[in-house]
N, C-alpha and C positions, 0 to 999 in steps of 0.2 A: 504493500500500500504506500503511496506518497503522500508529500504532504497538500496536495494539491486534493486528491482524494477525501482525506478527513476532513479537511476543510467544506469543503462541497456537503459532505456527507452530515457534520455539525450544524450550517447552514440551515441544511433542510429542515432538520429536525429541530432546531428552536425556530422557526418561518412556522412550523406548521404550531406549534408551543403559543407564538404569538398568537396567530390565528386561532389559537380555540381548536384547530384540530387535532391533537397531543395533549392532553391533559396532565398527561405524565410528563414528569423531570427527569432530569439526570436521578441517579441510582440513589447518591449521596443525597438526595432531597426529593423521592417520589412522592409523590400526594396526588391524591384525588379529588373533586371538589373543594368547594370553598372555605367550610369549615378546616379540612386537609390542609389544607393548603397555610392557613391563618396557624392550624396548631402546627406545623412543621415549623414555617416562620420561629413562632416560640418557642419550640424548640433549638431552634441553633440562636438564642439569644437575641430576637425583638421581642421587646413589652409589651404589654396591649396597647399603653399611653403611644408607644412609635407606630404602630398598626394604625392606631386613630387619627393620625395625624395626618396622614398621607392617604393619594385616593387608591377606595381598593382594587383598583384594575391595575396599578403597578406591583402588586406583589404576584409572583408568578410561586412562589418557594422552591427557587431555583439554588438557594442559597449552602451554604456548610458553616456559618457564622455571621456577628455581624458587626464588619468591620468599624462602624461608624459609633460605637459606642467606646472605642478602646482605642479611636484617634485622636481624640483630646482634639478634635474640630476649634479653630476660634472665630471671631466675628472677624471678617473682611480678608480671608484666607480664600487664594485660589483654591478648588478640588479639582481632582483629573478622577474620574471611576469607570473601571477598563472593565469592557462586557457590561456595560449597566444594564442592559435587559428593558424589565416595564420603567425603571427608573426609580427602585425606591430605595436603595442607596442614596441615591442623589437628591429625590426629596429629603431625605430626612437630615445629610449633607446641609441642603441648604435649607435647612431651617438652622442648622445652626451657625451657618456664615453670616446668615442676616443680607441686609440689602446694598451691603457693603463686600460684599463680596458675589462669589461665583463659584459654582458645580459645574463641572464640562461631564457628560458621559458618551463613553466613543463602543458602538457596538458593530460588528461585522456583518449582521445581519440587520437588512434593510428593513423588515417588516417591524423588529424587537423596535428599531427607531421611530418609525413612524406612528408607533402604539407609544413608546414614549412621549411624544410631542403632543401627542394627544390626550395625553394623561396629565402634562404638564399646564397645559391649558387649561383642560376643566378643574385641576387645583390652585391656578392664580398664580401659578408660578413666575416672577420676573427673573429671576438670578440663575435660570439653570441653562442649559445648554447643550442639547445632542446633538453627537456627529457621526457619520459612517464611516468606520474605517477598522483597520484590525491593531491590534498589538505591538505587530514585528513590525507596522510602519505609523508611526501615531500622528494624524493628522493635526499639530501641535507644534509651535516653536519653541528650540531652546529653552531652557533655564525660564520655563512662564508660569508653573505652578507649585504651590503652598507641600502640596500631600497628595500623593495616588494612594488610590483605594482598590481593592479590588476581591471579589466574593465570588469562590469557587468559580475559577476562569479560566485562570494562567497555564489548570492544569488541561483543558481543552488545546493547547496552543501544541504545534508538533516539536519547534525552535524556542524552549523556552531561553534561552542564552540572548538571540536578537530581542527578545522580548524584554528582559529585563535593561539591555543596554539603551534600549530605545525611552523605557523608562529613568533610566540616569539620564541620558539628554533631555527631557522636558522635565525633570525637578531642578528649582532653585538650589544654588551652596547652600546646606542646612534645610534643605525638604526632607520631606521623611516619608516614607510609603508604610500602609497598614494593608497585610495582606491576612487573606481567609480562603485557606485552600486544603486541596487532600492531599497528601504525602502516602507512599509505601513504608513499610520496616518488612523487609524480608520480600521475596523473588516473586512475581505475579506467574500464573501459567502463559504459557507462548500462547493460546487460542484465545488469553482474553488480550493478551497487548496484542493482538491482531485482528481485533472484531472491531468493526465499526459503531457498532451498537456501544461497545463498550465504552468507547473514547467517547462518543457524546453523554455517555451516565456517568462520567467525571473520574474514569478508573484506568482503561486504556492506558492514558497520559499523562497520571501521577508518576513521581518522580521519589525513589527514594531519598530520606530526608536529609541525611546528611549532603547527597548530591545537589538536591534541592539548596539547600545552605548556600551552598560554595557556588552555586551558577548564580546566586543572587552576590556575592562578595565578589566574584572575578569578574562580575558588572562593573565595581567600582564602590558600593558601598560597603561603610562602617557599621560598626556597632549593630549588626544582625543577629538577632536574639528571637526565640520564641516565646512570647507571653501568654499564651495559652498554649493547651493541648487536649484533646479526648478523642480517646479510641473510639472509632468509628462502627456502629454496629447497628442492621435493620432487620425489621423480618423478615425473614425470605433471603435474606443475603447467602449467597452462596458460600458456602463451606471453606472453598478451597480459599478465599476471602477474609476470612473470621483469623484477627488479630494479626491482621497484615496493611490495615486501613487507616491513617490519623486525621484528624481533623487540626488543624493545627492555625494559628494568628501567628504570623510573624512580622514585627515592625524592623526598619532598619535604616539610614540616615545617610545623606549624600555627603560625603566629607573625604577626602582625599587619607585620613589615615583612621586606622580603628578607635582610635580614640574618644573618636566623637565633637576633638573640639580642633578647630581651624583659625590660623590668621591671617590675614589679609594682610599680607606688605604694602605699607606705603612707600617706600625706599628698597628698590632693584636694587641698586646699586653693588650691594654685598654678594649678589648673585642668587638668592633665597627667593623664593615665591610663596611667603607664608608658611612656616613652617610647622609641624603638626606641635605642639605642646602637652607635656601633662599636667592638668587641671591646676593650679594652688590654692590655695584655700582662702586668698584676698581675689580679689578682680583688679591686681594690678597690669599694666600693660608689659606683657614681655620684650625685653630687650636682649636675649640668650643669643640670637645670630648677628647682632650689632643693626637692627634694622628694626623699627617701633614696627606696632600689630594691634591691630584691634580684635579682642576674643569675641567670635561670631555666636558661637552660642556660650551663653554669662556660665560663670563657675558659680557654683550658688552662695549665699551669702547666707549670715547666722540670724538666726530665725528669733525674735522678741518672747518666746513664750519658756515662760519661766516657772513652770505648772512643775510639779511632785505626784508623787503619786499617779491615777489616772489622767492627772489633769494636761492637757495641752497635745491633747492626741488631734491627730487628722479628722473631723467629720464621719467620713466614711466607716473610720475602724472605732470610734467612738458612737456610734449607732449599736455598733456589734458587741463591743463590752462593757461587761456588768460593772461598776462602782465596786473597787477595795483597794482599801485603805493600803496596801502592800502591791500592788499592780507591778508586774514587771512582763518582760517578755513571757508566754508560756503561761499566763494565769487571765487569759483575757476573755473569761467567760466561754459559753455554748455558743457552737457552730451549728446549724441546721445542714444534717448532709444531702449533699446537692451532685450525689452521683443519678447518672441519666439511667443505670439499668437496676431492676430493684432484686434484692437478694431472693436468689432459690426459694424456693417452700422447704424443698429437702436437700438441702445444701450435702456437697461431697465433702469430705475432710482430709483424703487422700491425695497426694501430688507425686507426678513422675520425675525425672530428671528434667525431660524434655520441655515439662511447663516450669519451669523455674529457667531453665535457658531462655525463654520464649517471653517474660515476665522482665528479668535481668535487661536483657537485651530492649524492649520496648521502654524500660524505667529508664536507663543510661541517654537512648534517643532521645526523650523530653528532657534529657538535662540534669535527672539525676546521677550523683555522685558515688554516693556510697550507698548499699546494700545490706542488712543488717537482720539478723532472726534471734529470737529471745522470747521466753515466755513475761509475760507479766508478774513484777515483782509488785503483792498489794501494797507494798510500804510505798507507792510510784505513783497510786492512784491516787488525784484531788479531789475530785467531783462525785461524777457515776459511777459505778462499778460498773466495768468494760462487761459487756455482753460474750466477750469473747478472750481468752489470754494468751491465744498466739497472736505474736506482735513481728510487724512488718517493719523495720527503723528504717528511713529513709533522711539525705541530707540534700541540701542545695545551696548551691555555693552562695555567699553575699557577693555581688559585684564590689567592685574596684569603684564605683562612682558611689558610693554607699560611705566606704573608708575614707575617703579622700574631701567628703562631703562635711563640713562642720556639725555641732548640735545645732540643731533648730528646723523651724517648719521645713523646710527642702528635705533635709535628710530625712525625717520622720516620713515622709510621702514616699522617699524612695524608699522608706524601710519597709510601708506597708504594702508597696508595691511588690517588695519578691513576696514578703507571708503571702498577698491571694494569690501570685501566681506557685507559688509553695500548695496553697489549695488546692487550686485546679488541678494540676499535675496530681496530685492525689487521691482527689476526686475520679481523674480519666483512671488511674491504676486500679481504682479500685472498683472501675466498671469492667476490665479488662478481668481482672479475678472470677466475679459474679457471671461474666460471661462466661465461663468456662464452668461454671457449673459451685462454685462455693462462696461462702456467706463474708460480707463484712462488716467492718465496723468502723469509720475512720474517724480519728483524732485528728483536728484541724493543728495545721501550727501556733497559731494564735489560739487555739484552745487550752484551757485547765482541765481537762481529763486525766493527762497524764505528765508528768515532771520528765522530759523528755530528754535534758542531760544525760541525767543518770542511767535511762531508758537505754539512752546510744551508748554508752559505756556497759552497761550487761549484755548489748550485744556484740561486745567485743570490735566496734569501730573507732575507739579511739578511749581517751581518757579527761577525767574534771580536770582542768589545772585551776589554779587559787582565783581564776576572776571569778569559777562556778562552771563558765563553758566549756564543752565538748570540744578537746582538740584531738584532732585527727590526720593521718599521715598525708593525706590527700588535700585538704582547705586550714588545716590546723586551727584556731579558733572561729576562723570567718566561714560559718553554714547556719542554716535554718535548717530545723526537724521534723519532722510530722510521722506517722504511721497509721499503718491498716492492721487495725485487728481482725481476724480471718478463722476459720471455721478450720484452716490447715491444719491438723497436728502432728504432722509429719516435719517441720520446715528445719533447716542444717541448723540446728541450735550451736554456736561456740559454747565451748568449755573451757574457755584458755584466753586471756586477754593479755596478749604481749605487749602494751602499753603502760602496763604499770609502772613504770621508773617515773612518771614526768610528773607526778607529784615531789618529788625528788627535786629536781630539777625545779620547780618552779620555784620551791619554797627557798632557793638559792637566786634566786632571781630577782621577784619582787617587784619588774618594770610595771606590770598591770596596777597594782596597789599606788606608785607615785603618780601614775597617769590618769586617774580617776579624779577628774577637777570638783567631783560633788563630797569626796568621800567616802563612798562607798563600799568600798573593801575597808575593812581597819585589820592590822596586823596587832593580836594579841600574845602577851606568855601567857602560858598554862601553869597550873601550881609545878608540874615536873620542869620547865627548865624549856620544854618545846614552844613552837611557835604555833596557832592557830592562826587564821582568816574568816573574821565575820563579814557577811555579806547585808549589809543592810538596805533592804528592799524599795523600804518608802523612799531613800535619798537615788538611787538610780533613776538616770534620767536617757538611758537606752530605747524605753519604748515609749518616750514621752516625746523625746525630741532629736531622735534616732543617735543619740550618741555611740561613738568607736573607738573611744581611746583607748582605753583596755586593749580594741583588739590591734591597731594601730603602732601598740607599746611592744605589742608581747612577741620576740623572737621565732617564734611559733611562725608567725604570719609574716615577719619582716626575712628570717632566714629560709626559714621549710624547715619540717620536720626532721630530713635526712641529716640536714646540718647543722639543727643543734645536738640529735643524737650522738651525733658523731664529738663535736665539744664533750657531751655526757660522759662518754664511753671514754676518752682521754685523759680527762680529768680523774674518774674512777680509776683508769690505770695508774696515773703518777700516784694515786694515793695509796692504790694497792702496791704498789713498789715500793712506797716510802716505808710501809709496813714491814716490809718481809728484810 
């Protein structure tokens, strides 16, 4: 098949989609009728409030997610929305650009446009904008839009590589694309990457996801991250299918290094064209290549709120937790679980090699870290007693713009930015479990169910050093935790935690203790002569106002593990020699 072929053949089948002739969607969003159609919507994440807003002849539930809630849209921002379809990306686009801005939607299919336009009219639309054209040639000048968006599309396309470069040509320096698409994790059969049918039910021309990654970075974009994830799963799906599917959001930003942040040279002269920078923690103007720069996107600045305890959290995550007087990371009340498939009746409790390979390998794809099995220790439970006490430990690394970001409102936003995406990603695992036939239970990261330090350390992924946190050979103090409690009782429990020296080591250290600007660690004697570390919770101001200096302090994170083991182990020697 070529790609001239697929294309024709895609064509046809959303022509007839528009037209009312095809009621059906791609595979990843089949529905039937209107209601169908409305609960699929809701399902990949629009509200009813975004449903009502827009007319209902542009929703087709053509979708896999939806990009436009997790673009941070602003008023008088160009959008670009690739494959808009009926156009309801782009309404709901611009209603949040306001009348100061503009939505351009560019579809390949002439019918999907002309049903846009039409749609755009009867809802009073001035700001928006359809055009015909495809992907790999965007009818679009240079550097002329804010944000692309695009909603289970990309993977229709046969060249997704031209398609994503074509998209770095029409984003501005510092645009960012929000994408909603299907990825692979493991090999599809040759009969469906070669069926026609299949390519236009969104499957055919999914791309595995690391591959997927890197043809988005060898575009030219930075900072390529997935903030969402969930395994993909419908009835009727085919077998050979099941836990081979993701539904995936990926944002990622036009700048010349992964960084994220860009300068603009005002003075050639030195031979430099803006050189990439890493962040500081003022917004002073760099002068490092001898040539002044203006930092294109701002480094963040220390945030006014001066709250204890619960107080001076983000909005969003103070909706979600409860008032105490002791609030720290890990105690921020009940999560409602918001996995999409719901547990067996008669849940399996037995696991083979192969689904633990199958689990591992899907968990690591979305960005998990570390991997962890332990039963439930009750001294670990806060809240509810766990319905279940085999425990799933999962970690996920804090970003670099997390540490590097001062206390206050900014870092606090990126803190509660990785916990929900810490959720989701937990949430998708623990639909992937339940699909295969057994029960779970999952502990949000921001929940108080379970004391999740200690949790990761009896699973033998790493060890408490004296700030309290989990460090580990992999992120050493800088991860977030969560787990799925699971019906498994079979799962490779460790018995043996090779990390045990690094209390050793810490209590010879100490950097975390003087770098705590609230206090909060105090180093006490005990009547014998040793040293203790109390941790006093009301003064932490980690989940208040995302503070890091503990982790920012601590060798752990500035050296790696490898390398201060290795200090450990030397030191122990000369002292074991001085002995002998």
């Amino acid at each position: 098949m070529t790609e001239k072929e697929i294309k024709d053949f895609v064509k046809e089948r959303y022509s007839k989609i528009a037209a009312k002739e095809d009621s059906s969607s791609c595979s990843c969003c089949s529905e039937t009728g209107v209601d169908r159609i409305i609960q699929q919507a809701k399902a990949v994440g629009y509200s009813e409030e975004e449903i009502k807003s827009i007319p209902a002849e542009a929703i087709f539930g053509l979708g896999c997610g939806n990009p436009t809630a997790l673009a941070e849209i602003k008023k008088g921002e160009t959008v670009l929305d690739l494959g808009s379809g009926g156009g309801i990306d782009v309404f709901l686009a611009a209603n949040k650009v306001g009348e100061s801005g503009k939505v351009i939607g560019v579809d390949m299919t002439e019918k999907m446009v002309e049903t846009a336009l039409e749609n755009a009219k009867a809802g009073g639309y001035h700001n928006v904008e359809f055009k015909l054209g495809e992907i790999e040639n965007l009818p679009l000048e240079d550097n002329s839009v804010d944000l692309v968006i695009s909603n289970c599309v990309i993977n229709l396309t046969p060249d997704k590589s031209v398609a994503y470069r074509e998209v770095y040509r029409v984003l501005k320096e510092g645009g960012r694309i929000l994408i909603s698409d299907i990825v692979t994790e493991g090999h599809l059969p040759d009969e469906i990457r070669k069926s026609f049918q299949a390519w236009s039910e969104c499957i055919a021309g999914a791309m595995e996801k690391e591959e997927y990654m890197e043809t988005i970075r060898k575009a030219g974009f930075g900072k390529v991250e997935v903030i969402d994830a969930h395994f993909f799963t419908e009835p009727g799906l085919d077998e050979r299918l099941k836990g081979k599917l993701i539904s995936i959001q990926i944002k990622a930003i036009k700048t010349p290094s992964d960084s994220g942040f860009i300068v603009k040279s005002e003075n050639n002269d030195c031979g430099c064209e803006g050189p990439a920078l890493k962040p500081s923690k003022t917004n002073e103007t760099s002068e490092g290549c001898g040539c002044s720069g203006e930092t294109i996107l701002e480094t963040p600045e220390i945030g006014e709120s001066e709250g204890r305890g619960c107080e001076g959290l983000s909005p969003e995550t103070t909706e979600q937790i409860e008032e105490n007087d002791e609030c720290s990371c890990g105690c921020g009340g009940e999560f409602p679980d918001e996995s999409l498939v719901e547990n067996p009746k008669k849940p399996v409790n037995t696991i083979n090699n192969s689904f633990l390979e199958d689990f591992e390998k899907f968990a690591r794809a979305m960005g998990i870290v570390n991997i962890g099995y332990t039963r439930v220790n009750p001294e670990l439970v806060n809240t509810e007693e766990p319905i279940y006490t085999n425990a799933i430990v999962l970690t996920l690394e804090m970003g670099e713009d997390i540490i590097e970001t001062p206390p206050g409102s900014k870092a606090q936003e990126l803190n509660d930015a990785t916990y929900k995406k810490m959720g989701n990603i937990t949430y998708a695992l623990s639909d992937f479990i339940r699909s295969q036939g057994f029960a779970t239970q999952v502990a949000h990261p921001y929940g108080s169910m379970l004391n999740f330090s200690p949790l990761g350390q009896e699973a033998g992924l790493g060890w408490i050093g004296q700030s309290g946190l989990l460090i580990t050979p992999e992120l050493g103090p800088r991860q977030k935790i969560s787990a799925i409690l699971t019906s498994i009782e079979n799962l490779p429990v460790k018995t043996h935690n090779e990390h045990s020296w690094i209390p050793e080591y810490c209590e010879k250290c100490g950097k975390c203790i003087r770098a705590c600007p609230e206090k909060a660690l105090i180093e006490r004697k005990t009547c014998c002569g040793n040293k203790e570390i109390e941790f006093i919770q009301a003064r932490c101001i980690g989940c208040t106002q995302g503070c890091t200096y503990c982790i920012e302090s601590c060798p752990f994170d500035e050296k790696g593990y490898a390398h201060v083991k290795d200090i450990f182990d030397r030191i122990n020697a000369r002292l074991k020699d001085r002995k002998n």
